[in-house]
C-alpha positions as a Markdown table, in Angstrom:
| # | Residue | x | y | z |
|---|---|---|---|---|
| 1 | Unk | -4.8 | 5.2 | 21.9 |
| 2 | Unk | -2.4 | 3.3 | 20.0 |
| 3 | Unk | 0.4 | 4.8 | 18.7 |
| 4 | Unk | 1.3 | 5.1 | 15.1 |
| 5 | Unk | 4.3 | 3.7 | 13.9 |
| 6 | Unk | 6.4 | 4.4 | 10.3 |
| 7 | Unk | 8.0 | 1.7 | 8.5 |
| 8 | Unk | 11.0 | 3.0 | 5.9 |
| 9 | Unk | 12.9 | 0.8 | 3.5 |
| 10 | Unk | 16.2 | 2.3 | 3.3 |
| 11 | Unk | 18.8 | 1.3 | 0.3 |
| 12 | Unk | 19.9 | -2.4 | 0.6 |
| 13 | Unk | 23.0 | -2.6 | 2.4 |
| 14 | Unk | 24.6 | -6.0 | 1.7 |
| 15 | Unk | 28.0 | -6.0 | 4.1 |
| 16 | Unk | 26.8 | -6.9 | 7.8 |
| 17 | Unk | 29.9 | -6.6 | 10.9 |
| 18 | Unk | 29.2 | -9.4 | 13.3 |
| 19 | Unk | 30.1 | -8.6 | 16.9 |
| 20 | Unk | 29.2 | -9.8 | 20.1 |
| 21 | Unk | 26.4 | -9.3 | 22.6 |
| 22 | Unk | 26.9 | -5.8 | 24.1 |
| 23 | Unk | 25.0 | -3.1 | 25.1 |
| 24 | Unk | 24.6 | 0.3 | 24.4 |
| 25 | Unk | 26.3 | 1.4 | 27.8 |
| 26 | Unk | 29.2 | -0.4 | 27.1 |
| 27 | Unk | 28.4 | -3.4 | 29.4 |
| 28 | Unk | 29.2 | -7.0 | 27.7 |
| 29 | Unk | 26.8 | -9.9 | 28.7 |
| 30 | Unk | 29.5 | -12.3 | 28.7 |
| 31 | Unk | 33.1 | -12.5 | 27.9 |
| 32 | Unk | 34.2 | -14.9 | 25.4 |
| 33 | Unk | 36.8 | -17.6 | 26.7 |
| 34 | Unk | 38.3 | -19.6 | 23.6 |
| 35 | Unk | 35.2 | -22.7 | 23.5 |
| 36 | Unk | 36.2 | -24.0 | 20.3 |
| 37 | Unk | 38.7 | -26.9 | 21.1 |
| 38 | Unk | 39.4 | -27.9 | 17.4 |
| 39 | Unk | 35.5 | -28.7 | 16.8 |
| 40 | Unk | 34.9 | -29.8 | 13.5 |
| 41 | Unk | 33.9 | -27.2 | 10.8 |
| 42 | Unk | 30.3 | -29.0 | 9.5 |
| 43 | Unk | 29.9 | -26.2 | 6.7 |
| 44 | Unk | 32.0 | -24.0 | 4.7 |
| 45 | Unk | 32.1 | -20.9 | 2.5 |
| 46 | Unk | 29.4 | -21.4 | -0.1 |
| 47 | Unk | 30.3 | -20.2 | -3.4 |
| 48 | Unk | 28.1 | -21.5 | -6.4 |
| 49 | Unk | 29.4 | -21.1 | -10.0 |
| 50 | Unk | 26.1 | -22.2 | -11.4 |
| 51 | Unk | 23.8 | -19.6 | -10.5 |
| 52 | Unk | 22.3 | -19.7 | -13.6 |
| 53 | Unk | 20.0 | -22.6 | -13.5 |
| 54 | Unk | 19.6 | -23.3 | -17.3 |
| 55 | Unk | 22.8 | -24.3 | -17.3 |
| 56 | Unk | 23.6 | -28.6 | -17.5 |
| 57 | Unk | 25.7 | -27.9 | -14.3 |
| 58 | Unk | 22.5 | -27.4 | -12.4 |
| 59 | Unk | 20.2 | -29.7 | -14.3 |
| 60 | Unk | 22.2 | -32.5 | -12.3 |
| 61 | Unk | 22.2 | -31.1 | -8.8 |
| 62 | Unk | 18.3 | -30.4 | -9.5 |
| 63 | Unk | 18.5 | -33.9 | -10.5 |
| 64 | Unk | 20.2 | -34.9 | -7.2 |
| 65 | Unk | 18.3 | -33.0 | -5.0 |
| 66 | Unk | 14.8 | -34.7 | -6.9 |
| 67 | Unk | 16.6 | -38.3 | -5.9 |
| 68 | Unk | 17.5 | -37.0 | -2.5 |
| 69 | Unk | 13.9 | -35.3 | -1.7 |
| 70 | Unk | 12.0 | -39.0 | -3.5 |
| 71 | Unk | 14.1 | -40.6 | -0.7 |
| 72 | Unk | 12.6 | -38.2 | 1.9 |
| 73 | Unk | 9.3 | -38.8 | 1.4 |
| 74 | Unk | 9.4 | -42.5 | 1.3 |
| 75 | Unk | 10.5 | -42.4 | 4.9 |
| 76 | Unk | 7.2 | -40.0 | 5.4 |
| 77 | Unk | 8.7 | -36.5 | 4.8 |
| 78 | Unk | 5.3 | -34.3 | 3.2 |
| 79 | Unk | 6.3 | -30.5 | 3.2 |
| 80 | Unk | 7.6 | -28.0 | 1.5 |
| 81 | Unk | 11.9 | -26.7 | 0.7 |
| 82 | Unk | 13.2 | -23.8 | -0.8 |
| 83 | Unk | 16.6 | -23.1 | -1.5 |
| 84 | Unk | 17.8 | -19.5 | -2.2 |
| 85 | Unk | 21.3 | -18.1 | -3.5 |
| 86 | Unk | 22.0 | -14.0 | -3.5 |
| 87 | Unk | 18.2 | -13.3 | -4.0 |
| 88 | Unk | 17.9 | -15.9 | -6.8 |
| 89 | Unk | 15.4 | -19.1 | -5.9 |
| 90 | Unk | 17.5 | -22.6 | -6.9 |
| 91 | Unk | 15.0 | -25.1 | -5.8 |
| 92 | Unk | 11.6 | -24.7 | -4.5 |
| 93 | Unk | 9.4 | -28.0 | -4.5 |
| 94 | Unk | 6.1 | -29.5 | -2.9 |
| 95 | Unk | 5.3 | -32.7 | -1.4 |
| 96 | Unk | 2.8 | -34.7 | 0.1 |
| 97 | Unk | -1.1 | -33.0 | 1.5 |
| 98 | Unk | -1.8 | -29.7 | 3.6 |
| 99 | Unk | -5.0 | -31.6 | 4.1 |
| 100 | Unk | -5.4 | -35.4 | 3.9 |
| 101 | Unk | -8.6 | -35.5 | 4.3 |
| 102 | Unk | -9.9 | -32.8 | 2.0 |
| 103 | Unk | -6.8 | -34.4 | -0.7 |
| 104 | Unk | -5.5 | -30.6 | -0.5 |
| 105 | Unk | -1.6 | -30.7 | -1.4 |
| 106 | Unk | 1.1 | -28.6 | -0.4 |
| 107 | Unk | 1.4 | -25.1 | -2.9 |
| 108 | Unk | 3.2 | -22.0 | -2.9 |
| 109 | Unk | 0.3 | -20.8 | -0.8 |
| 110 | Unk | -0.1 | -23.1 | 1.6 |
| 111 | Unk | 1.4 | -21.5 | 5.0 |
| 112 | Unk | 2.4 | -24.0 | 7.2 |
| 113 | Unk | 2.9 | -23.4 | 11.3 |
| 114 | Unk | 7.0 | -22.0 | 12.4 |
| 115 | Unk | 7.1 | -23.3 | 15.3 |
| 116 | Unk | 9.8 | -22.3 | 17.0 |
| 117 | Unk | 10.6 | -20.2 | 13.9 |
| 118 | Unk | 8.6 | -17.7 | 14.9 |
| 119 | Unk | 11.1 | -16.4 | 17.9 |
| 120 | Unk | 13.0 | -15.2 | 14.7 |
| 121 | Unk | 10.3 | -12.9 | 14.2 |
| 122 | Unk | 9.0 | -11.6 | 17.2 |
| 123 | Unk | 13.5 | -10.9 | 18.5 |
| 124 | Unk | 13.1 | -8.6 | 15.3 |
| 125 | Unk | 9.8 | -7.1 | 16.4 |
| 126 | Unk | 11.8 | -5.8 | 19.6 |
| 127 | Unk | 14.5 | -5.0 | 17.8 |
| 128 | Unk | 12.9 | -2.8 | 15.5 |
| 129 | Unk | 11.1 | -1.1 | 18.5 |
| 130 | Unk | 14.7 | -0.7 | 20.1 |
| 131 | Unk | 16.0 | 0.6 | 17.1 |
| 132 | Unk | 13.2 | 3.0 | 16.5 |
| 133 | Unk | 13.4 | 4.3 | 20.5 |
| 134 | Unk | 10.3 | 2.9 | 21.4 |
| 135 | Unk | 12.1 | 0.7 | 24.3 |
| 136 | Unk | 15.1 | -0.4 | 25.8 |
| 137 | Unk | 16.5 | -4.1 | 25.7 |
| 138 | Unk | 18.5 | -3.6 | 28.9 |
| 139 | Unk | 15.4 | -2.4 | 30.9 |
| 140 | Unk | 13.4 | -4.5 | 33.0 |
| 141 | Unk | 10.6 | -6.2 | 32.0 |
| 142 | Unk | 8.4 | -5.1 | 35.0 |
| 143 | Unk | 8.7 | -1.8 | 33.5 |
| 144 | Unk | 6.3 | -3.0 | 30.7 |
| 145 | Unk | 4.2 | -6.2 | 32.2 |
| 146 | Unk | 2.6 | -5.1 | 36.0 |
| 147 | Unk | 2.5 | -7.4 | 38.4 |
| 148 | Unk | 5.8 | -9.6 | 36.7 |
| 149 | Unk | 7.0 | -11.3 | 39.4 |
| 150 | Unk | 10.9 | -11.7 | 39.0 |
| 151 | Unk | 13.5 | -9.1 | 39.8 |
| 152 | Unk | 16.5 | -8.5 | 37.5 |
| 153 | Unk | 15.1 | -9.9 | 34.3 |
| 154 | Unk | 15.9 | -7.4 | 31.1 |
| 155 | Unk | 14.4 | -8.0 | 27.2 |
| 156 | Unk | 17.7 | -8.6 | 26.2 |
| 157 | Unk | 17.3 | -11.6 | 28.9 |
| 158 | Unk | 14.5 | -12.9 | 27.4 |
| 159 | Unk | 16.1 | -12.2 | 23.7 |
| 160 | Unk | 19.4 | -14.5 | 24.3 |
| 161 | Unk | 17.6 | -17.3 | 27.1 |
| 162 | Unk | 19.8 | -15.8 | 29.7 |
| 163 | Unk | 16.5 | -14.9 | 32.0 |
| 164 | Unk | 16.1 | -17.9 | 33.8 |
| 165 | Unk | 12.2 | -18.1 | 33.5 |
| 166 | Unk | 10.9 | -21.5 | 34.0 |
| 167 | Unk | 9.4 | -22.8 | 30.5 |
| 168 | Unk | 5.0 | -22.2 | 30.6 |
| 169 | Unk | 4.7 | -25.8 | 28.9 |
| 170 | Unk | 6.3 | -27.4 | 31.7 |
| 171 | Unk | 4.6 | -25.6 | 34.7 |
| 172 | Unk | 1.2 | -24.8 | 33.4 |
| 173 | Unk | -0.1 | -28.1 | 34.1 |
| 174 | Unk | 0.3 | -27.8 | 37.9 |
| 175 | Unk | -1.8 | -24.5 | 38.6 |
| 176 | Unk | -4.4 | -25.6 | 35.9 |
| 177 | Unk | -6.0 | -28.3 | 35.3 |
| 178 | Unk | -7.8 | -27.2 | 32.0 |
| 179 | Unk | -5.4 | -28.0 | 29.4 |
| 180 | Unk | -7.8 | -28.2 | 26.0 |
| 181 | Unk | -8.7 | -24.4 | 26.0 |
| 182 | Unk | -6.7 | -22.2 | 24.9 |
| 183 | Unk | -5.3 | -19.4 | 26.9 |
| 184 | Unk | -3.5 | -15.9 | 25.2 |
| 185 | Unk | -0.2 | -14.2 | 26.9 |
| 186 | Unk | -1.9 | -11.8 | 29.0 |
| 187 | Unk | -3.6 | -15.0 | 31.1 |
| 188 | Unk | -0.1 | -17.2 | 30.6 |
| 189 | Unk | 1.4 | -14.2 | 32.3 |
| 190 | Unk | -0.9 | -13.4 | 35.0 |
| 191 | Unk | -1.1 | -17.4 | 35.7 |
| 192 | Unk | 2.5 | -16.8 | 36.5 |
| 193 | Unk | 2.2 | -13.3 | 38.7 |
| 194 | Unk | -0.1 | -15.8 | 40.8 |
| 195 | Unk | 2.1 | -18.4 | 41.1 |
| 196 | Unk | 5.4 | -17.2 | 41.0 |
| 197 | Unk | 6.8 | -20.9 | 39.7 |
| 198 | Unk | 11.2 | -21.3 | 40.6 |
| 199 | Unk | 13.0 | -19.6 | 38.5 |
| 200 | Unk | 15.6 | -22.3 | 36.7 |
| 201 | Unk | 18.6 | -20.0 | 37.9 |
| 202 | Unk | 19.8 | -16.5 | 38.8 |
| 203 | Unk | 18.8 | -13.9 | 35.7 |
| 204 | Unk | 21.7 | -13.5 | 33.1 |
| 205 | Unk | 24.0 | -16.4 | 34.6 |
| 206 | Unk | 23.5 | -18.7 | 31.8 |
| 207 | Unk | 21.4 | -20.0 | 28.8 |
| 208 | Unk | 18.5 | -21.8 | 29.6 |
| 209 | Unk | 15.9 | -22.4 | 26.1 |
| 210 | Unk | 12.6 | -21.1 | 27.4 |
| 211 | Unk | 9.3 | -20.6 | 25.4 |
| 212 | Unk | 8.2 | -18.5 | 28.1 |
| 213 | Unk | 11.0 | -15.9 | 27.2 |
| 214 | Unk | 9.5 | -14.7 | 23.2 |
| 215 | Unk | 5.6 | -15.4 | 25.0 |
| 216 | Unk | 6.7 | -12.3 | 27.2 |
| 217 | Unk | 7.9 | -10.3 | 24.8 |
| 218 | Unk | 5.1 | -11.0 | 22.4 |
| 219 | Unk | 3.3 | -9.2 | 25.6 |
| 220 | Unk | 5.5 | -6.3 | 26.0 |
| 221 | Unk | 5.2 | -5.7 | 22.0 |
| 222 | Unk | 1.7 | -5.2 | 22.6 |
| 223 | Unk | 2.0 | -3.2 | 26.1 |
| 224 | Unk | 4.5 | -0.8 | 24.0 |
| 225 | Unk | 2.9 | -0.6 | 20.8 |
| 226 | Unk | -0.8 | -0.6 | 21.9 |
| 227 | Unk | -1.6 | -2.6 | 19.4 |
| 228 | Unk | -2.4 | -6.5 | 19.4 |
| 229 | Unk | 0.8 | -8.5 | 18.3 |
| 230 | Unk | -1.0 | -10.2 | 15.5 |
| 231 | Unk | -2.0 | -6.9 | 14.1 |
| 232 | Unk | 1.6 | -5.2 | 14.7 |
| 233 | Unk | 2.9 | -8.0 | 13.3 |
| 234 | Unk | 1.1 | -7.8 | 9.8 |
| 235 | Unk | 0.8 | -4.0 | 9.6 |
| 236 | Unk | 5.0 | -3.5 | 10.3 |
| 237 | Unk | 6.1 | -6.9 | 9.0 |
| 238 | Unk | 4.3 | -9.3 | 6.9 |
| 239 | Unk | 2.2 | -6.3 | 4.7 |
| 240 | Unk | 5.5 | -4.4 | 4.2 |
| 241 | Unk | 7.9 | -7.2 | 3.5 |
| 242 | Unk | 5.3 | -8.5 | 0.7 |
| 243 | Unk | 4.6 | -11.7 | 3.5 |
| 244 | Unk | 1.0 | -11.8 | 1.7 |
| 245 | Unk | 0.7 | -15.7 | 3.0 |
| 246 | Unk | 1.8 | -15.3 | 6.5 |
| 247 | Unk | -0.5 | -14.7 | 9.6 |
| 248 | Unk | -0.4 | -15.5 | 13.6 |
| 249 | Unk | -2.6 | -18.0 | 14.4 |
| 250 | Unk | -5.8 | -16.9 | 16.8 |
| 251 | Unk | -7.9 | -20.2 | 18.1 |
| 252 | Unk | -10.7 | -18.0 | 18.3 |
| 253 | Unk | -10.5 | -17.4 | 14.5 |
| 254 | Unk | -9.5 | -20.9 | 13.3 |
| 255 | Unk | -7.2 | -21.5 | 10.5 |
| 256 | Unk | -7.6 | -19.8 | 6.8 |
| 257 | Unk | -8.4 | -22.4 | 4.2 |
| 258 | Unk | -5.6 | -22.8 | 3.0 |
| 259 | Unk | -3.4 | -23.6 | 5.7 |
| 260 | Unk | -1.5 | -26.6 | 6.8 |
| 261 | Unk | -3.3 | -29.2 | 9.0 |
| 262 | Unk | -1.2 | -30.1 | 11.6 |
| 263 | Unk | -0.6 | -34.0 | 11.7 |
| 264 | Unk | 1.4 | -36.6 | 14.2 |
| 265 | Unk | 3.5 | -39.4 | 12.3 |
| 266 | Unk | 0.3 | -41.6 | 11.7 |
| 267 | Unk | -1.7 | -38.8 | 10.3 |
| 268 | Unk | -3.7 | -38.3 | 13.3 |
| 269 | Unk | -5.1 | -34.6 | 13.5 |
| 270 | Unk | -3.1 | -32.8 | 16.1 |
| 271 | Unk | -5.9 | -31.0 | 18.5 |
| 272 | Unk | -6.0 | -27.5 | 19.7 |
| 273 | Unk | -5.3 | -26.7 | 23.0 |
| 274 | Unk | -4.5 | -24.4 | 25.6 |
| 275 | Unk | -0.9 | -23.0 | 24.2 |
| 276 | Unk | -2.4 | -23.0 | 20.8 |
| 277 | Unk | -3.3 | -19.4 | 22.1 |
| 278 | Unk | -0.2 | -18.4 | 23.2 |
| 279 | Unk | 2.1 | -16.7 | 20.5 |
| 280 | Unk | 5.8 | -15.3 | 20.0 |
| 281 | Unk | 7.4 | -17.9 | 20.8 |
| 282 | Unk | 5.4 | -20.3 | 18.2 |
| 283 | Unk | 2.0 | -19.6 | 16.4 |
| 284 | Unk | 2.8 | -17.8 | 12.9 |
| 285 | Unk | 2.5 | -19.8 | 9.7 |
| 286 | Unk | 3.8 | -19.1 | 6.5 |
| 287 | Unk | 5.7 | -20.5 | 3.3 |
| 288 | Unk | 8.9 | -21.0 | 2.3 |
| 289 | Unk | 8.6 | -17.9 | -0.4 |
| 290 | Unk | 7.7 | -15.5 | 2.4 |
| 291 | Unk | 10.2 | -17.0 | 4.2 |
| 292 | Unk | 12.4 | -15.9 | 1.5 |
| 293 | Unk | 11.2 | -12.7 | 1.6 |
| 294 | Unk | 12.0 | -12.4 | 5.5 |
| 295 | Unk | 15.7 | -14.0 | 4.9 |
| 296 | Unk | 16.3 | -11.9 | 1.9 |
| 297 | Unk | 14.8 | -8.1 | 3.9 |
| 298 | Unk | 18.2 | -8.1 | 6.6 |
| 299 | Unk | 20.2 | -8.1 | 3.4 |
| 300 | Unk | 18.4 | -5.1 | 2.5 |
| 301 | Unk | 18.1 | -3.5 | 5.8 |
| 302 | Unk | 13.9 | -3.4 | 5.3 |
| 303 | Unk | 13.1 | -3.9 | 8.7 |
| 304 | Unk | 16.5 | -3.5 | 10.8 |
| 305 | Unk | 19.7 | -1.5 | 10.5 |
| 306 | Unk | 23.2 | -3.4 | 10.2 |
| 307 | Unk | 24.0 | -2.1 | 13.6 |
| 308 | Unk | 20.8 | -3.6 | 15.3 |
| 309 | Unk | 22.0 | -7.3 | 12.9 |
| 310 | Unk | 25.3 | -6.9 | 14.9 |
| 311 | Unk | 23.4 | -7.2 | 17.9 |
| 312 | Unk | 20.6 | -9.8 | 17.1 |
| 313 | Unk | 24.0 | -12.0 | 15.3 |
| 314 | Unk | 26.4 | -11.4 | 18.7 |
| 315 | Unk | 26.2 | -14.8 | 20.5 |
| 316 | Unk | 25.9 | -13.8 | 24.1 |
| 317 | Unk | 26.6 | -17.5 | 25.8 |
| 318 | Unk | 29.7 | -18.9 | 26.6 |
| 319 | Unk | 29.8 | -21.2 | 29.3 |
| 320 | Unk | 29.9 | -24.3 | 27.4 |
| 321 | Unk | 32.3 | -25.4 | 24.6 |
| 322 | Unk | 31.3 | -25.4 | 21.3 |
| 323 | Unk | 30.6 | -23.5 | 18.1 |
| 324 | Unk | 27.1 | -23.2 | 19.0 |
| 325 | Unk | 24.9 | -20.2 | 20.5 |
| 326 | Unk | 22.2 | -18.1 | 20.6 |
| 327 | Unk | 22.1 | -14.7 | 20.0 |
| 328 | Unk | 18.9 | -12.3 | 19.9 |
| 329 | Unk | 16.2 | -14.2 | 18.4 |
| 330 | Unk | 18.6 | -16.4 | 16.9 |
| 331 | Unk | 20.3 | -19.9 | 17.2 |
| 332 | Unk | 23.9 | -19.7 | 15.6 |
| 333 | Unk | 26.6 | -21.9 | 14.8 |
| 334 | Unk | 30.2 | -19.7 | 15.3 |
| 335 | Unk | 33.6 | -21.2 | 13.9 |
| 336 | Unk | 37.4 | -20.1 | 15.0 |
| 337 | Unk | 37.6 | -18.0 | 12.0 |
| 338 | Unk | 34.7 | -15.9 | 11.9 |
| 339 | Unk | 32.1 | -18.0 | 10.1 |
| 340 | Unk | 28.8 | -18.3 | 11.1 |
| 341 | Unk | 25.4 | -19.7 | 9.8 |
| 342 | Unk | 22.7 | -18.6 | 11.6 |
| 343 | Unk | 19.5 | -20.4 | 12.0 |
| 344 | Unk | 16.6 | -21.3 | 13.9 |
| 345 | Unk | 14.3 | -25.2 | 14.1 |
| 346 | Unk | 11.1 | -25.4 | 14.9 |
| 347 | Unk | 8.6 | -28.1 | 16.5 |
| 348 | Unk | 4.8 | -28.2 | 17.6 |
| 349 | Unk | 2.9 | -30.7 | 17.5 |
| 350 | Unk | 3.4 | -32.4 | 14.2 |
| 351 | Unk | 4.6 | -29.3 | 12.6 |
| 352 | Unk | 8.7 | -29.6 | 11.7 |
| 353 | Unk | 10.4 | -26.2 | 10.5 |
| 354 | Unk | 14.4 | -25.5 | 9.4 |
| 355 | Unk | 15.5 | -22.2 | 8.3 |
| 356 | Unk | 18.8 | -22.0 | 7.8 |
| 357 | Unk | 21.1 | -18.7 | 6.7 |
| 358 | Unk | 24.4 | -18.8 | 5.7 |
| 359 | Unk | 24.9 | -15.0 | 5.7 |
| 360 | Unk | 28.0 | -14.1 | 4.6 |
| 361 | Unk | 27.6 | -16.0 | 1.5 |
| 362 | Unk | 23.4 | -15.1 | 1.0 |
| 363 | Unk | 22.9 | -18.5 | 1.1 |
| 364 | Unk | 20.0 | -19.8 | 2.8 |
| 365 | Unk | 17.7 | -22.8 | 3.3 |
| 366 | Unk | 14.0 | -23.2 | 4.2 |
| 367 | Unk | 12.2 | -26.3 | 5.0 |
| 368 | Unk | 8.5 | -26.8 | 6.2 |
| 369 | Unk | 6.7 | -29.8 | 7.6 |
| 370 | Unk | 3.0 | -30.8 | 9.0 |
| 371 | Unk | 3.8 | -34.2 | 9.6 |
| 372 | Unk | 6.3 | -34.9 | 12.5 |
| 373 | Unk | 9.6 | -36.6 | 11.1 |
| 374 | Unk | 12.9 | -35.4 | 13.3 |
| 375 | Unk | 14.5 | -36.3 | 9.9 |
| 376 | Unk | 13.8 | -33.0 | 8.5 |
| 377 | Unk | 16.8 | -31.5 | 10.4 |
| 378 | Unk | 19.2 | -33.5 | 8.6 |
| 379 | Unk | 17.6 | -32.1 | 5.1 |
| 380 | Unk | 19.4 | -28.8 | 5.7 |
| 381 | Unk | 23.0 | -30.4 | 6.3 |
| 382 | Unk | 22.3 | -32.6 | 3.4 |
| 383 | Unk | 21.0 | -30.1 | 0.7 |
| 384 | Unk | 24.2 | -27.9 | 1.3 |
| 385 | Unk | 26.2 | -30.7 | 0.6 |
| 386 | Unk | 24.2 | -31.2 | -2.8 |
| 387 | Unk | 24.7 | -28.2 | -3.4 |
| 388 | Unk | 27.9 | -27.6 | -3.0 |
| 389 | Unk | 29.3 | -30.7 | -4.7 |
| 390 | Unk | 29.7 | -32.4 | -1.7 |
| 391 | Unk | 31.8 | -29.2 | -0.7 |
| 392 | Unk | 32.7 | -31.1 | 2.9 |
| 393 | Unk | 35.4 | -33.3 | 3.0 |
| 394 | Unk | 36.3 | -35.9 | 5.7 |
| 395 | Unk | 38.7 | -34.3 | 7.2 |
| 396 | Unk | 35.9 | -32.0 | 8.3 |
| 397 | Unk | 33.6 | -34.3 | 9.8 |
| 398 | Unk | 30.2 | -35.6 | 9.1 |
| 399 | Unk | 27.3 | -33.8 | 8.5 |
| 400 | Unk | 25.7 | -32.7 | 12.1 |
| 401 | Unk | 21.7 | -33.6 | 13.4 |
| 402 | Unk | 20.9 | -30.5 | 15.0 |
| 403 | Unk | 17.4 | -30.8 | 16.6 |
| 404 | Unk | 16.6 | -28.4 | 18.7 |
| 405 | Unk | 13.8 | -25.7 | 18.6 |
């Protein structure tokens, strides 16, 4: 029987205390050397005086960010950006064709696939179940998958990358040879009970990036919830948050009409195949106004509490220098004095996604793609500066390429 869950929008709460990753029991994950080493700031406090875009004063950064998005897609950029300011959409624009070959372009309707992205939602799916008492992140995963073949492992491994499992894209190919059809998480899972592949390093030592970590937790969302994640996902998330253009992908199902067709740098059709099935860590598509909505519901504490934000904002690995991290579900970039923008990238196949949140300021940046160009990852860096007036100077650095999922 599945069990019957109640989703309560509580009064927007706009402040947000950022700490680091902890526990409940009072244990700390890691503790924080100094790893700064006078690392360039790459963004700063955004304040906008021209919220109000009638005004001329925006006419002209519209006018820039026009020139700056023409550029873009005469090096082959076709997508979709939205830029959002305390709740208040200052740019939203669409380029190129969702589907070439039916001459279907890009709308505000067209979901497009996350990628990577899509950890962001799936950390907040456990989160939510953590929050409500459903499970606990600092338990061990074999207490929800049977037959999972590691020792030690806990969600809130899988959450921050610290678990050490050995990425599912990179082993797959040597215990089965069948790579075109698609397989879901329950067979990626018991493909692994079978085989038992290394594990990269000892649980909770250090950060290791590995899709395998949001696959299993799509699994344990649907072990705890009794309910498939797609479903979970739009009954407690997308329906509630108003995400009306947002679904997980299911091979068996195909894609809506309206979605994006996923395309390689030459317009080649990217074909289905077997981790097309898999989903949590990849596999939801939506638009840049539902991803709005998402960005704009932590502000309003729709889906989580500010204490459950401290925890999925903690960055929980320190043993390299540098003002980047991850937290729980999140990438994050954390300066000396407190700052942080948190974001995640995405890429599969020719699918390109940037979401980008400058939280302390409400600030936040969306850009989609279905047809690979690893420029799209210097849009976000660029549009701030637009933005902001070219609000970095060089005594701060250039703008940074960040490119990772």
């Amino acid at each position: 029987m599945r069990r019957i869950f109640h989703f309560v929008f509580s009064v927007p709460v706009l402040s947000i205390c950022l700490v680091a990753c902890h526990s409940d029991r009072g244990q700390v994950a890691a503790s924080p050397p100094p790893r700064f080493h006078e690392e360039p700031r790459k963004f700063g406090v955004v304040s906008l005086p021209y919220s109000d875009t009638t005004k001329p004063q925006w006419q002209e950064i519209r006018s820039r960010l026009d020139s700056f998005y023409g550029a873009q897609v005469r090096a082959g950029f076709n997508g979709s950006v939205l830029i959002g300011y305390k709740g208040q959409i200052l740019y939203e624009r669409y380029y190129g064709t969702a589907n070439r070959e039916q001459g279907i372009p890009w709308s505000s309707a067209t979901p497009s696939q996350l990628a990577s992205t899509s950890k962001t939602f799936t950390g907040a799916a456990i989160l939510y179940l953590y929050e409500k008492k459903y499970l606990d992140i600092d338990a061990p995963v074999s207490q929800f998958i049977k037959g999972f073949p590691y020792e030690g492992i806990t969600l809130r491994m899988l959450l921050s990358h610290r678990s050490g499992l050995p990425d599912y894209l990179h082993w797959y190919g040597k215990y089965r040879k069948d790579n075109k059809t698609p397989i879901n998480n329950e067979q990626m899972l018991a493909l692994m009970a079978a085989n038992k592949p290394k594990l990269e390093f000892k649980p909770g030592t250090r950060f290791h990036y590995s899709n395998s970590n949001y696959a299993t937790l799509a699994r344990v969302i649907e072990v705890v919830t009794e309910t498939p994640y797609a479903e979970f996902m739009q009954d407690y998330i997308f329906k509630p948050l108003g995400m009306n253009n947002t679904f997980v992908f299911d091979p068996a199902k195909g894609f809506p009409a309206n979605a994006t067709v996923s395309y390689k740098y030459n317009w080649s059709r990217e074909p289905v195949m077997f981790a097309d099935g898999i989903y949590g860590d990849k596999g939801i598509y939506s638009t840049v106004q539902d991803m709005y909505r998402w960005d704009q519901s932590f502000y309003q504490n729709k889906l989580l509490s500010n204490n459950t934000m401290e925890l999925a904002y903690g960055p929980c690995s320190f043993e390299k220098p540098g003002v980047r991290n991850y937290g729980l579900g999140w990438r994050m970039l954390c300066y000396p004095d407190g700052y942080k923008v948190i974001y995640h990238n995405g890429w599969w196949h020719g699918n390109n996604t940037c979401f980008y949140r400058f939280i302390k300021d409400n600030f936040t940046v969306i850009v989609l793609g279905n047809k690979y160009a690893s420029s799209i990852y210097r849009q976000p860096q660029a549009l701030y500066k637009i933005v902001n007036g070219n609000a970095i100077d060089s005594s701060h650095g250039s703008v940074e390429n960040m490119t990772e999922e």
